[in-house]
C-alpha positions in Angstrom: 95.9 330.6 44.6 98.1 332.0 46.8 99.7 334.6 48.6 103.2 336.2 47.7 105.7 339.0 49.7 109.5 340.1 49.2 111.5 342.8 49.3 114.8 344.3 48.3 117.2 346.1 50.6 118.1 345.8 54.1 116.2 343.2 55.9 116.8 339.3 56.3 115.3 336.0 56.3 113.4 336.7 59.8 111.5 339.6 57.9 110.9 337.4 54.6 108.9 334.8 57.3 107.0 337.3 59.2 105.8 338.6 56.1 105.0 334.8 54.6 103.4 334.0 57.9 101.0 336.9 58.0 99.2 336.0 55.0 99.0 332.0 56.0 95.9 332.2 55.3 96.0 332.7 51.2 98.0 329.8 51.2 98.2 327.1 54.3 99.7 323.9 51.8 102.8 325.1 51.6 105.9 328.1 51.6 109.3 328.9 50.0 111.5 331.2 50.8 115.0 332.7 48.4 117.2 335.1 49.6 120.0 336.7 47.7 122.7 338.3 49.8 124.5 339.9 47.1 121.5 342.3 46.0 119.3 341.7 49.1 116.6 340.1 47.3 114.2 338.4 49.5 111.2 336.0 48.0 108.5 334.3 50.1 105.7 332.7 48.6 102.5 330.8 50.8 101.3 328.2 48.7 97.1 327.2 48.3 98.0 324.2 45.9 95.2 324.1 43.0 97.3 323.2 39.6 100.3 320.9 39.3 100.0 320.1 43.2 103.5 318.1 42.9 105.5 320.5 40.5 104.3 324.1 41.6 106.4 325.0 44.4 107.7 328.8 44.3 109.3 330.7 44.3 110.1 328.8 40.9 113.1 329.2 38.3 114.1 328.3 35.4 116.5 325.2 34.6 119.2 327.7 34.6 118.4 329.6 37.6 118.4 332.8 36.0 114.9 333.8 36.3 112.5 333.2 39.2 108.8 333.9 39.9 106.2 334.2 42.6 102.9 334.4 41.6 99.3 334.5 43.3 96.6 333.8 40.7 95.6 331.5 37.7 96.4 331.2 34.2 93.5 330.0 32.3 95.0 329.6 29.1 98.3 327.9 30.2 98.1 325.0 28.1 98.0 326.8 24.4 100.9 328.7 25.8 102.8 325.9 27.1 102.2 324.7 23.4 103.1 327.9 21.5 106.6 328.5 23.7 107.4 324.1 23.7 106.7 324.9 19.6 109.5 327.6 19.9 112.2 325.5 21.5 111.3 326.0 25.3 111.6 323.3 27.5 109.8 322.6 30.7 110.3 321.1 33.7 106.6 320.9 35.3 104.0 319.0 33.8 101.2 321.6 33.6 102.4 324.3 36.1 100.4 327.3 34.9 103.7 329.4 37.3 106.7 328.0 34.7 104.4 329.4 31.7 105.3 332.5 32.9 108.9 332.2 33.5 109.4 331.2 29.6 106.8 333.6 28.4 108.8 336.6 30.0 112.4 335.2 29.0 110.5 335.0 24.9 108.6 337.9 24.6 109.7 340.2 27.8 107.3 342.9 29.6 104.3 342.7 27.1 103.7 338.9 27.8 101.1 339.7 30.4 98.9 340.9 27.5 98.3 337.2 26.2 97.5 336.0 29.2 93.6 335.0 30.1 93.4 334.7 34.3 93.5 336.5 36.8 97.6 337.0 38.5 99.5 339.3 40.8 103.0 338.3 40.6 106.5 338.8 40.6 109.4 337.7 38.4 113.5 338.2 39.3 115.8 338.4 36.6 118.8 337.7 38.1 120.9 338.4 34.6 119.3 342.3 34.3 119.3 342.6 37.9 115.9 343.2 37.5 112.3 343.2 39.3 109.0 342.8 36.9 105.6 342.3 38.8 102.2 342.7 37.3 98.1 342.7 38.4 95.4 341.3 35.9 93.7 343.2 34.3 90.7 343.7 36.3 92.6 343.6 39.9 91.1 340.3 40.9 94.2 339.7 42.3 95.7 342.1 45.0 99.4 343.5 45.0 100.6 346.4 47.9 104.4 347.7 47.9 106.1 350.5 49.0 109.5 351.7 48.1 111.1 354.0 50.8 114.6 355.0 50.7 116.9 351.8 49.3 114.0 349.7 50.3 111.6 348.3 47.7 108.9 345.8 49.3 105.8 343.7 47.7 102.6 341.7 49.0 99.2 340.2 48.6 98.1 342.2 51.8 99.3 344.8 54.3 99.7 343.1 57.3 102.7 341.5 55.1 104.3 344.0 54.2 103.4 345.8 57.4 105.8 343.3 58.9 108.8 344.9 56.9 110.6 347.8 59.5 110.6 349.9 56.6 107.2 350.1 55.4 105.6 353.3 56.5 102.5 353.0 59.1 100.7 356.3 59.2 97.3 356.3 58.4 96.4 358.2 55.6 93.7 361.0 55.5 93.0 361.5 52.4 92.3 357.6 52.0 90.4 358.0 54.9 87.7 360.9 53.2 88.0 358.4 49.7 86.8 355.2 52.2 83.4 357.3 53.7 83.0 358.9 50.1 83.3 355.4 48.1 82.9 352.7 51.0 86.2 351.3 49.9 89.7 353.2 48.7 90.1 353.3 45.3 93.8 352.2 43.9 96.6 353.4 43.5 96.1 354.3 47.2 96.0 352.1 50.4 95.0 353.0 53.8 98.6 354.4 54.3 100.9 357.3 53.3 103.2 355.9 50.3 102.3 352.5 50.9 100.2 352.0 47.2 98.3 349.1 45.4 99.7 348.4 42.0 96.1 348.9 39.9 94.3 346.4 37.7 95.9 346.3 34.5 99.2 347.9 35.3 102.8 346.9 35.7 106.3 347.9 37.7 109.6 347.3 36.9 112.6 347.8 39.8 115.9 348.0 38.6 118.4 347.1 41.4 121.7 348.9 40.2 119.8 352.4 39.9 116.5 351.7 42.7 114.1 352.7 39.7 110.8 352.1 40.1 108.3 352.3 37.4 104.9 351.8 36.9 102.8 351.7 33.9 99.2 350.5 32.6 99.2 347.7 29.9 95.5 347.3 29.6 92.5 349.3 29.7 89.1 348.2 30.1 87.8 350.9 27.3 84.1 350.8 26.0 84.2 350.7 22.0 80.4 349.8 21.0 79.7 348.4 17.6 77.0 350.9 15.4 73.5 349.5 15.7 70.8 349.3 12.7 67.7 351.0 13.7 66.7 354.5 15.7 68.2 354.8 19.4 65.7 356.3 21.7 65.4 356.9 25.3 63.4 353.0 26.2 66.0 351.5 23.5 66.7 350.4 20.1 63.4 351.4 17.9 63.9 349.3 14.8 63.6 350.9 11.8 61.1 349.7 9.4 63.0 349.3 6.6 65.7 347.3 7.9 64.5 345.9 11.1 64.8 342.4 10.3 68.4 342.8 9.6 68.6 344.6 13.4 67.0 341.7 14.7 69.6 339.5 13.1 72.2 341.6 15.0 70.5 340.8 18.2 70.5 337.3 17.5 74.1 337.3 16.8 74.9 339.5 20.1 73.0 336.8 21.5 75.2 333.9 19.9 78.2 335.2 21.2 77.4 335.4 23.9 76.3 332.4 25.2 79.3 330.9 23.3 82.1 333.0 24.4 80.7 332.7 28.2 80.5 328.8 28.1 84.3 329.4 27.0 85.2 331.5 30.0 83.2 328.9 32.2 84.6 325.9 30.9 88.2 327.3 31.5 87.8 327.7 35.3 86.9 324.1 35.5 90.5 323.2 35.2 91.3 322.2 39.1 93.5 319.0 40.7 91.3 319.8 43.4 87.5 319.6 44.3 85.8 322.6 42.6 81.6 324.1 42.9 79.9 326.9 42.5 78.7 329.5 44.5 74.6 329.7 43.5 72.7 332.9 45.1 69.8 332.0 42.1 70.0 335.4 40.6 70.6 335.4 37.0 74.8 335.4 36.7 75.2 332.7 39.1 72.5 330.7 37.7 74.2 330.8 34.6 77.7 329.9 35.8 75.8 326.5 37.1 73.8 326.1 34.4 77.1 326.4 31.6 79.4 324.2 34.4 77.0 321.6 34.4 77.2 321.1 30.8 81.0 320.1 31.0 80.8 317.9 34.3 79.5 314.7 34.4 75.5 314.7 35.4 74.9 314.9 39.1 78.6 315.6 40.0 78.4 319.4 39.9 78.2 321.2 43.6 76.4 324.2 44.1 76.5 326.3 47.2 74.4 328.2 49.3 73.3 329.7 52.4 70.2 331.4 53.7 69.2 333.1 56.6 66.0 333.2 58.7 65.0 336.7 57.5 62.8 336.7 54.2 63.7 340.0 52.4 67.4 338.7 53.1 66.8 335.1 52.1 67.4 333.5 48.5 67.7 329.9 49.5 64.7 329.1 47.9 65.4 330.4 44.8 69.2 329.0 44.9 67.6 325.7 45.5 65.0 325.7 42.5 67.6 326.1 39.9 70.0 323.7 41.4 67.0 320.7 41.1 66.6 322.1 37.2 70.3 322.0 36.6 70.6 318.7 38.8 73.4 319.7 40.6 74.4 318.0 44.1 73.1 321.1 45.8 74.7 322.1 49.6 72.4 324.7 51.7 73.5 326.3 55.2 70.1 328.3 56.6 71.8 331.1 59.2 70.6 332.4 61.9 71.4 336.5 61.1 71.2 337.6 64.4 73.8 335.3 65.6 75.8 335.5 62.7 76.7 339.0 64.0 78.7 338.1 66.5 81.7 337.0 63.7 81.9 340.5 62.3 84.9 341.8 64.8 87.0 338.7 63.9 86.6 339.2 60.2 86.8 343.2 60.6 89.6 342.4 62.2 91.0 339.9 59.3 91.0 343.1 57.1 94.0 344.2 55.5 91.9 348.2 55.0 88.4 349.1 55.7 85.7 348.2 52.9 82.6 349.3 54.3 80.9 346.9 51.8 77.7 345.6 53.9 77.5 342.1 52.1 81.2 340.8 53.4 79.3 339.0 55.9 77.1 337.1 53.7 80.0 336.9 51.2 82.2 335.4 54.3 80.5 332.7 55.6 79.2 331.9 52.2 83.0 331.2 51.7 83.4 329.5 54.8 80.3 326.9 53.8 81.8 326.1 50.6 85.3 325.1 52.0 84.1 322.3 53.9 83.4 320.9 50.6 85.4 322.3 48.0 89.0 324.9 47.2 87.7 326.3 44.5 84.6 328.0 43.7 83.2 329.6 40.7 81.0 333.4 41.3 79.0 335.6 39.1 81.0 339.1 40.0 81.4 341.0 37.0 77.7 340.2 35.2 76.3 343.4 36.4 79.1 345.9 35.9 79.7 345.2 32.1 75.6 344.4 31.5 74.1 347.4 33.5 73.0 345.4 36.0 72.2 347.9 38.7 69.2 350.2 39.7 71.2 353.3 39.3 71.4 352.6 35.3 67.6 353.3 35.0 67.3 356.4 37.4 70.2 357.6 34.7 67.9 359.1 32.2 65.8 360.7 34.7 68.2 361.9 36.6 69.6 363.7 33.5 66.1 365.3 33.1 65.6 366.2 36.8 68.9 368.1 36.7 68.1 370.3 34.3 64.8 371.1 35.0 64.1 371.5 38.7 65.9 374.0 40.4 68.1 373.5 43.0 65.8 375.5 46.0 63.5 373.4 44.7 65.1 370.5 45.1 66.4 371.3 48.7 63.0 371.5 49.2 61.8 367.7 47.5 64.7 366.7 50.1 63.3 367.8 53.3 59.8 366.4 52.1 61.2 363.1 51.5 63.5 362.9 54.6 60.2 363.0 56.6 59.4 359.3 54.6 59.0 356.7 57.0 62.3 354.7 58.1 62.7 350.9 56.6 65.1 348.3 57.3 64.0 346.2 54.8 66.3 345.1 51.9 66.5 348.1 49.4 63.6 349.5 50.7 61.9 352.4 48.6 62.5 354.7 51.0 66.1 353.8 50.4 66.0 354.5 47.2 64.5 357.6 47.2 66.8 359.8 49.5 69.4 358.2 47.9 68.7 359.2 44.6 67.8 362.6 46.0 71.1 362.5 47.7 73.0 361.9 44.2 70.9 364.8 42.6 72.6 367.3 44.7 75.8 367.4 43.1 77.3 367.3 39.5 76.6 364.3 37.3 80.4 362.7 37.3 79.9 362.2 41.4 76.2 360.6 41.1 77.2 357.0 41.3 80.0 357.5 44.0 77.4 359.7 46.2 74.6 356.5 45.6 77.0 354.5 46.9 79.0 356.3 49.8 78.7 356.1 53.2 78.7 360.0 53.6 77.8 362.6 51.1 80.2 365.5 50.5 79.2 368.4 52.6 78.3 365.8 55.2 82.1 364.4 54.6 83.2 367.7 55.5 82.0 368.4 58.6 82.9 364.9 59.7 86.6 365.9 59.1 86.1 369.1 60.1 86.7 370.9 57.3 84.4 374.0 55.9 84.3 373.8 52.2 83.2 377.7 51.0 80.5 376.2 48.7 77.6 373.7 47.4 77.5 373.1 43.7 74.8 373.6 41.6 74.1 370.9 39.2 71.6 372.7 37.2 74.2 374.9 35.7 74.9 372.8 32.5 74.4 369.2 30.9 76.8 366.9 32.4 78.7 365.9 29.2 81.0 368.7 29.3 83.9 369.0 31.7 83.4 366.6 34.9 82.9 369.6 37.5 82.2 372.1 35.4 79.0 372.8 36.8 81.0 374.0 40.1 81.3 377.9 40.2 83.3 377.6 43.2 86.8 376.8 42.9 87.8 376.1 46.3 84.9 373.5 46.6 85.6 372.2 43.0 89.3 371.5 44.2 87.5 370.0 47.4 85.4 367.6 45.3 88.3 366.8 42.5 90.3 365.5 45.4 88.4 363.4 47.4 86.4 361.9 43.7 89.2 362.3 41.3 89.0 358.5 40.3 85.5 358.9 39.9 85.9 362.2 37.9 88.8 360.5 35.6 86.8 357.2 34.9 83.5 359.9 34.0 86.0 361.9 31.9 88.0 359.0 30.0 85.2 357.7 29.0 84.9 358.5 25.2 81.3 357.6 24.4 78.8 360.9 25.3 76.3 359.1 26.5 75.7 358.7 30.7 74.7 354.6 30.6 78.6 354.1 29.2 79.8 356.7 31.2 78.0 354.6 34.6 79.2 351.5 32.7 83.1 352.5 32.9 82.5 353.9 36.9 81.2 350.2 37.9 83.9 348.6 36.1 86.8 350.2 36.2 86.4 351.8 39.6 83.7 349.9 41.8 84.3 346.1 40.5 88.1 346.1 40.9 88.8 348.4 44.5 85.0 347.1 46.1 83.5 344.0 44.9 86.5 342.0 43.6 88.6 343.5 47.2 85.6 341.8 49.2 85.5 338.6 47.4 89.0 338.0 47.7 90.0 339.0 51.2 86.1 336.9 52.2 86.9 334.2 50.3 90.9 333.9 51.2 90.5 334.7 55.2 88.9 330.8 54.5 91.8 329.2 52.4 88.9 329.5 49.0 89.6 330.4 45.7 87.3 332.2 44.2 86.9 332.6 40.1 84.8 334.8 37.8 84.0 333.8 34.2 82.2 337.3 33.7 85.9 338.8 33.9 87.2 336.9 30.9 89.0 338.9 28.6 87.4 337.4 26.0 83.7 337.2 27.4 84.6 341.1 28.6 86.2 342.3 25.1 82.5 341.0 24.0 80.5 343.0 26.4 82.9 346.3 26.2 81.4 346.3 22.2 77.6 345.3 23.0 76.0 348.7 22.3 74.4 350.2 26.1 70.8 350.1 24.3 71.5 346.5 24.4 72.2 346.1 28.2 69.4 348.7 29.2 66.2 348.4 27.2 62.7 350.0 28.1 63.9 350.1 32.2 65.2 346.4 31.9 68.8 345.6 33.3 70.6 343.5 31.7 68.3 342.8 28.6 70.5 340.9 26.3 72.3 339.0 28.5 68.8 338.1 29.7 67.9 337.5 26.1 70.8 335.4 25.8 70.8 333.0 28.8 66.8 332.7 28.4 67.7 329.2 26.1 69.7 328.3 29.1 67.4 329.0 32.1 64.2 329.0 33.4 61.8 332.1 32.8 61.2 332.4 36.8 65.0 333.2 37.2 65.5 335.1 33.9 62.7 337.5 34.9 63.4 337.8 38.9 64.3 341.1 40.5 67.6 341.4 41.6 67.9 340.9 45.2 71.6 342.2 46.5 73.5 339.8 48.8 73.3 341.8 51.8 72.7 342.2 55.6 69.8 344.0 58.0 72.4 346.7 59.2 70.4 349.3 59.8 67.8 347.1 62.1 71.2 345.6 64.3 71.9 349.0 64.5 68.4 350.0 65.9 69.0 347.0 68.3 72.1 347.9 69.8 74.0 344.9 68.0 77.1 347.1 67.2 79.3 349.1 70.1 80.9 352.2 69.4 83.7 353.0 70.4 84.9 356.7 69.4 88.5 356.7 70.5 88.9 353.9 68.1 88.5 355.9 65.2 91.0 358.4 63.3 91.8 360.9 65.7 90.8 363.6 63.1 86.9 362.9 63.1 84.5 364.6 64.6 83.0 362.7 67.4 79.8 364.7 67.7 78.6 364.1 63.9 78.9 360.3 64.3 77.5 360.8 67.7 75.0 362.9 66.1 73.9 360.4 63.3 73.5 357.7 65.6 71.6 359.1 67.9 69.2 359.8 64.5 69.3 356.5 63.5 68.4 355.0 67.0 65.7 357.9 67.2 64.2 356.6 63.8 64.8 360.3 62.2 67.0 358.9 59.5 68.4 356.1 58.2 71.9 356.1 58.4 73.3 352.4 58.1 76.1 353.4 55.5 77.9 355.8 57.8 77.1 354.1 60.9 78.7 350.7 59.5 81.5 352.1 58.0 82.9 354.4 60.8 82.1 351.1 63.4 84.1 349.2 60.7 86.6 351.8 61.4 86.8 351.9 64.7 86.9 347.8 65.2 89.6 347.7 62.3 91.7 350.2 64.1 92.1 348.1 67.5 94.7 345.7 65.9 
């Protein structure tokens, strides 16, 4: 794990080490630096050492100088092709680098190498003989990559403060990105928080050719739902076996369940491979428990470590239930208990850690949950990924009846349901029902294809346009027509569909990509393709990196994930239960008190520290586009109790204390 920058054109070595130096962090063991004055290729690498500590310095080349790498990431299956390529006359220098697997792999089978390779990556190779830049991102974007290319100036990082450091990367903010952060909580690639300054997206590649300054980007890998047919009768709770061949259905589910468990102890097993200590992060929800419970099985008894931390508020506490499996698993268990309320008082410094917003309320959990485990360990194994490919969330089962209510109640009358439930009571407990409820509502008001981004966001979009000050001429009506046509068809107006395509259109393409007709697969692509990589993988690496951790995820194997992208959804969602064969699956594996617990997300009281006066606003901090009085507005109705607005209210004080540096 590490963190890699470069550029070509003008520049010189100072730039390279600025660059190197601002992302210390990803990598405090060691650094390398090439420079070619010829072509005015610059390299710098910052080294976390985890494989081959002795024979992975980078940037690395090959014996005959000719081709050179720097790379941020691991390759899980680096041994077989160490094998296959020393079986086709290769020879290496390392003794298991997983970095000089890819320097032969490129030089035998060029560009499309990255598509046999099982980890997670963001690197970047030289060929000095083409005169030639190839970089790449895995396939889910666990791995970040940033560049820009301005002019005769073509620069690359892990983060922006890196390639900030380069005179000709370009600094304005951008304002669309800006609308995309309130309406997602995070900004969605290919864009970054600045104009032409762009993340290279999961599952894509570049090439820059030095003689002409071409730049070129394309996607090598797709994560494309292609479910097998099911015997039986699909209905609205599930898969209602038919009677005349329902024992062979069951045998289906028993296979699904096979494969599983097999293929994930696979994906587990390879992220044990380490030089250095290595644990597991354990929250006791289902994925994590099943990380432990698979790791142990391939670690001698008693030597496993398990992390986790609590804090002193119950409907924010899952130590106990972290602590339960590890004595079932008998794993050599760490615990840090928190106090919340103190805990507070880190969020500017890691705010300010940021390379862009993500106004994702768990990074403080997922932070100092990092910063526990690396007292112990440089490696830990998560559970990210188990509820975006199994339908783990509590959207999935409003899905159906959210279908219903669109077509059925009208929308006055729905405006109407809306003001009755605003008047609900105000809770700061954990995904309190209250919550849920005006969120829901919230989704309802607008077309299908935006329902999970408007769960999610931290503004809704006629909301989002008065705090930018805009006036769109229109409010959609999603009664118009089922949502399986044409994303927005539903929208009669076109300068508010234009409005909406804009600020959603990564939402809108993943809804329309999608070739299954049905809205769980259509929800299943959103989380995975969209939410996973730009929110939940973004905050796991930037929390887990600001503290010097690696941080894996055997749900994102591509062969675990190839599995699950096949598992029909009636599998995943079954009469209102999340997650039901993957439950089925690890039940032989785990005990029935975790297999059957209610999820429980990792996140913080924000709307109570709000209430409290825990967070300072300061309004000339933010992008000076917004409109002071809404936030001004919606604060003031939070403090009041009139409405609960913790999404907005964090995300625009995120702003605010990420704009001061």
């Amino acid at each position: 794990m590490c963190g890699i920058a470069g550029f070509v054109g003008p520049g010189d070595r100072g730039v390279l080490q600025r660059m190197t130096d601002a992302i210390l962090h990803r990598g405090p063991d060691a650094e390398g630096h090439w420079t070619e004055e010829s072509t005015g290729v610059h390299l710098g690498f910052r080294r976390l050492s985890i494989i081959d500590i002795r024979g992975g310095s980078q940037p690395m080349w090959t014996a005959d100088g000719e081709i050179g790498v720097t790379f941020n990431g691991e390759i899980y299956n680096h041994a077989e092709l160490r094998k296959e390529l020393q079986a086709a006359g290769c020879q290496f220098q390392t003794d298991h680098s997983d970095t000089e697997v890819l320097l032969h792999a490129y030089r035998k089978w060029g560009d499309s190498f990255v598509e046999r390779l099982n980890g997670m990556w963001a690197f970047v190779i030289y060929d000095r003989f083409r005169k030639r830049l190839f970089g790449s991102r895995d396939r889910f974007g666990k791995k970040p990559l940033y560049y820009f290319h301005e002019g005769q100036c073509f620069g690359w990082a892990s983060e922006l403060p890196a390639l900030l450091q380069h005179p000709d990367c370009p600094r304005d903010l951008s304002t669309l990105s800006l609308k995309k952060y309130f309406a997602y909580a995070y900004i969605p690639a290919p864009r970054s928080i600045y104009e032409r300054v762009w993340k290279l997206p999961g599952g894509h590649c570049f090439s820059y050719e030095l003689r002409s300054g071409e730049l070129k980007t394309w996607k090598y890998w797709e994560f494309v739902l292609e479910p097998t047919a099911m015997v039986g009768i699909p209905g609205d709770g599930g898969w209602q076996v038919a009677t005349t061949d329902g024992r062979h259905n069951e045998q289906q589910i028993d296979q699904w369940c096979e494969q599983i468990r097999e293929t994930f102890e696979r994906a587990v097993k390879r992220r044990l491979m380490s030089d250095v200590p290595l644990g597991v992060f354990l929250s006791g929800g289902i994925d994590s428990s099943a990380v432990a419970a698979l790791a142990a099985k391939h670690v001698p008894a008693g030597q496993l470590n398990t992390f986790a931390i609590g804090f002193n508020e119950p409907s924010f506490d899952e130590s106990a239930h972290a602590r339960f499996v590890a004595e079932r698993l008998g794993t050599r268990h760490h615990e840090e208990i928190l106090d919340l309320d103190k805990s507070v008082s880190l969020l500017p410094e890691i705010v300010a850690k940021l390379d862009e917003p993500l106004g994702d309320g768990s990074l403080l959990p997922t932070y100092l949950l990092s910063r526990f485990t690396r007292q112990h360990v440089t490696v830990a194994l998560g559970g990210d990924g188990g509820d975006e490919l199994f339908a783990g969330y509590d959207p999935f089962r409003a899905l159906k009846k959210a279908e219903r209510y669109s077509q059925f109640v009208p929308r006055p009358v729905h405006e109407a349901i809306r003001l009755v439930a605003a008047r609900l009571p105000v809770s700061h407990q954990n995904m309190s029902l209250d919550f849920k409820i005006k969120r829901t509502l919230m989704g309802l008001s607008y077309p299908a294809p935006l329902w999970n981004s408007v769960w999610m966001s931290a503004l809704e979009p006629r909301d989002l346009a008065l705090l930018f000050r805009e006036a769109p001429t229109a409010t959609p009506d999603p009664n118009r027509r089922s949502p399986h046509g044409h994303a927005l068809a539903a929208v009669g107006d076109r300068g508010y569909r234009a409005y909406l395509e804009e600020i959603y259109s990564e939402a809108i393409e993943a809804w329309d990509r999608c070739k299954q007709p049905n809205l769980i697969d259509r929800a299943l692509q959103f989380w995975t393709n969209l939410y996973l990589q730009d929110g939940i993988l973004a905050k796991v690496d930037r929390a887990s990196m600001m503290n010097s951790l690696e941080a894996r995820s055997p749900f994102l194997d591509i062969e675990f994930a190839d599995l699950a992208r096949r598992i029909p959804w009636q599998l995943k969602l079954r009469d209102g239960q999340t997650k039901w064969i993957l439950k089925k699956a690890l039940a032989p594996l785990l005990p029935q008190e975790i297999i059957q617990r209610k999820k429980k997300g990792f996140g913080m009281p924000i709307g109570r520290w709000l209430r409290e006066g825990k967070f300072e606003f300061d309004h000339a901090r933010t992008f000076p586009h917004l409109d002071v009085a809404f936030a001004e507005n919606k604060l003031a109705a939070h403090l009041h109790g009139k409405s609960d607005e913790r999404l907005f209210l964090w995300s625009y004080w995120l702003l605010s204390q990420w704009m001061k540096k």
